[in-house]
C-alpha positions in Angstrom: -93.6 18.5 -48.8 -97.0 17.4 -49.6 -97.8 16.8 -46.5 -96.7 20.4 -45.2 -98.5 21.7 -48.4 -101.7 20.1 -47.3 -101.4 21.6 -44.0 -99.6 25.2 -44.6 -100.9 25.3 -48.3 -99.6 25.2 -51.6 -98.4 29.1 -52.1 -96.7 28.8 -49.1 -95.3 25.4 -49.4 -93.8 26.3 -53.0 -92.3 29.8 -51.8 -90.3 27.1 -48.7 -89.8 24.6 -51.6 -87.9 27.1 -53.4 -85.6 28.9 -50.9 -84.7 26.0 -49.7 -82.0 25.9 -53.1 -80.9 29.3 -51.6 -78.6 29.8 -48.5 -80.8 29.9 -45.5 -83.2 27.4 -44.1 -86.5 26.4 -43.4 -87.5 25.8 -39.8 -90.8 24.2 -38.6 -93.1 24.0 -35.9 -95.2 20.7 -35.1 -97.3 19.5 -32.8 -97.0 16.0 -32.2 -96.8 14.8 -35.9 -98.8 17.6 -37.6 -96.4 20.9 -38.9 -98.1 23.8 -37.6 -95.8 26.5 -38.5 -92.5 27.4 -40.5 -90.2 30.9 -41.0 -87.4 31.0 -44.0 -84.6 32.8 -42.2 -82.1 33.7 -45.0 -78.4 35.3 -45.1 -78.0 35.8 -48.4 -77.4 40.0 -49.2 -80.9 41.3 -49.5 -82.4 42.0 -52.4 -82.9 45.6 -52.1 -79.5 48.4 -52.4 -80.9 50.2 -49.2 -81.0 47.3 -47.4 -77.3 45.9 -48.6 -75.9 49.3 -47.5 -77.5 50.2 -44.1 -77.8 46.1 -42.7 -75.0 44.6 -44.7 -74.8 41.0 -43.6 -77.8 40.8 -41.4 -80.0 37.8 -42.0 -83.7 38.6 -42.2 -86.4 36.0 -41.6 -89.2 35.6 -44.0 -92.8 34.2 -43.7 -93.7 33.5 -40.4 -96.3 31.4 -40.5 -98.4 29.6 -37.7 -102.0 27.6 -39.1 -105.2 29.1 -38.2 -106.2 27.5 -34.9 -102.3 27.1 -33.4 -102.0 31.1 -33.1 -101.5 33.2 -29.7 -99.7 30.2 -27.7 -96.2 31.1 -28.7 -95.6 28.8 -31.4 -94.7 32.2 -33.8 -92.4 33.2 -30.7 -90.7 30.1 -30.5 -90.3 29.4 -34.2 -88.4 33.6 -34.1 -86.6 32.3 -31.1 -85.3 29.4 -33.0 -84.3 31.4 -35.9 -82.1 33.9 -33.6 -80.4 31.3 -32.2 -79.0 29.9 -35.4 -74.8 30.1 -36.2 -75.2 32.5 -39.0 -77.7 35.0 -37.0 -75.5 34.7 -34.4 -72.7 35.3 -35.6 -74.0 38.8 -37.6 -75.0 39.7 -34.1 -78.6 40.7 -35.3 -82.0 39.8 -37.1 -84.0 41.5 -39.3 -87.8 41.2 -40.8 -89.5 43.1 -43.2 -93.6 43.5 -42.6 -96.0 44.5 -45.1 -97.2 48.1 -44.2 -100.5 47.4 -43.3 -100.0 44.8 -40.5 -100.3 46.7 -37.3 -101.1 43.3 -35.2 -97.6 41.9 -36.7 -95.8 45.1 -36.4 -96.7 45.4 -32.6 -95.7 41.5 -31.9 -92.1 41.8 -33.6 -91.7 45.0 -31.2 -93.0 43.4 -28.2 -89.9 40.9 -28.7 -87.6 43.7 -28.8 -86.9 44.6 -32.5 -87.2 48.0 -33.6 -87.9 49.8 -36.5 -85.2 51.2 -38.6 -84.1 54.8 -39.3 -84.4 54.8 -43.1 -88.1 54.3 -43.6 -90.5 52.3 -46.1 -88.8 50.2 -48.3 -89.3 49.4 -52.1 -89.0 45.5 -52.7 -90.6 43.1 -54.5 -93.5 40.1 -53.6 -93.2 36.4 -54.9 -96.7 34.9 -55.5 -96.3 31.5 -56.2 -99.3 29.8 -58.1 -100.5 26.3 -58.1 -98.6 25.7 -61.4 -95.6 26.1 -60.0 -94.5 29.5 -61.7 -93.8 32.5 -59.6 -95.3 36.1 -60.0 -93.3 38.9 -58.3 -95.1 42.2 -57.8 -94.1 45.3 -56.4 -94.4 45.8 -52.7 -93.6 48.3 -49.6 -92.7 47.5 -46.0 -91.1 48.2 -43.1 -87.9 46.9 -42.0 -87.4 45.9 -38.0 -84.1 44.7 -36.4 -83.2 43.5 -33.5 -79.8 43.4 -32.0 -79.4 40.0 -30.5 -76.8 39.8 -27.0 -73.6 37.9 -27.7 -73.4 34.3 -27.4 
């Protein structure tokens, strides 16, 4: 992990570090041997009660994160890609996200790959900031939840 801290940062790394003790995984991007991006895709019930009730079941992917330099050559794609073709997403039959309010550019790549934004608008959650330390802040926070139904297998 120090290695991926080094290269993704520590705030990152730490907020992996710790879901990794939690049912879901961490996947990574590298290029040759240097990591170059990761997403937590999670299927534990979500957090929030609106969530639970209107997506019950659905894992949601969290952190998508490709380094500075690496972006815009569909590593972020890929690493999405991965993540919906995993046994537990599959099996729910769909993927959700949920994107800080403010992040248009995001917002607009997530829809280009055919996820949608749900009916029951901006939701109340919470943000983990983890600190150099190694203790975790959580904060309030707002965002928008997109789904997308997956074909099959």
């Amino acid at each position: 992990m120090l290695y991926l801290e080094r290269v993704l940062g520590p705030e990152r790394t730490a907020f992996y570090r710790q879901r990794l003790k939690r049912q879901g995984v961490v996947l990574t991007s590298w290029e040759g041997e240097d990591p170059i991006g990761a997403v937590y895709v999670t299927w534990e019930p979500a957090d929030e009660d609106i969530v639970r009730k209107h997506l019950p079941g659905v894992p949601f992917v969290h952190r998508l994160h490709v380094v500075d330099g690496r972006r815009n050559n569909g590593r972020g794609k890929a690493l999405l890609r991965e993540a919906e073709e995993l046994d537990e997403v599959r099996m729910a039959g769909r993927l959700g996200a949920g994107i800080d309010l403010d992040n248009d550019r995001v917002i607009g790549w997530y829809e280009r790959l055919g996820y949608r934004e749900w009916a029951h608008g901006i939701v109340q959650t919470w943000r983990e900031e983890h600190v150099p330390d190694g203790t975790v802040q959580v904060v309030p926070d707002l965002c928008r939840i997109f789904v997308k139904d997956l074909d099959p297998a």
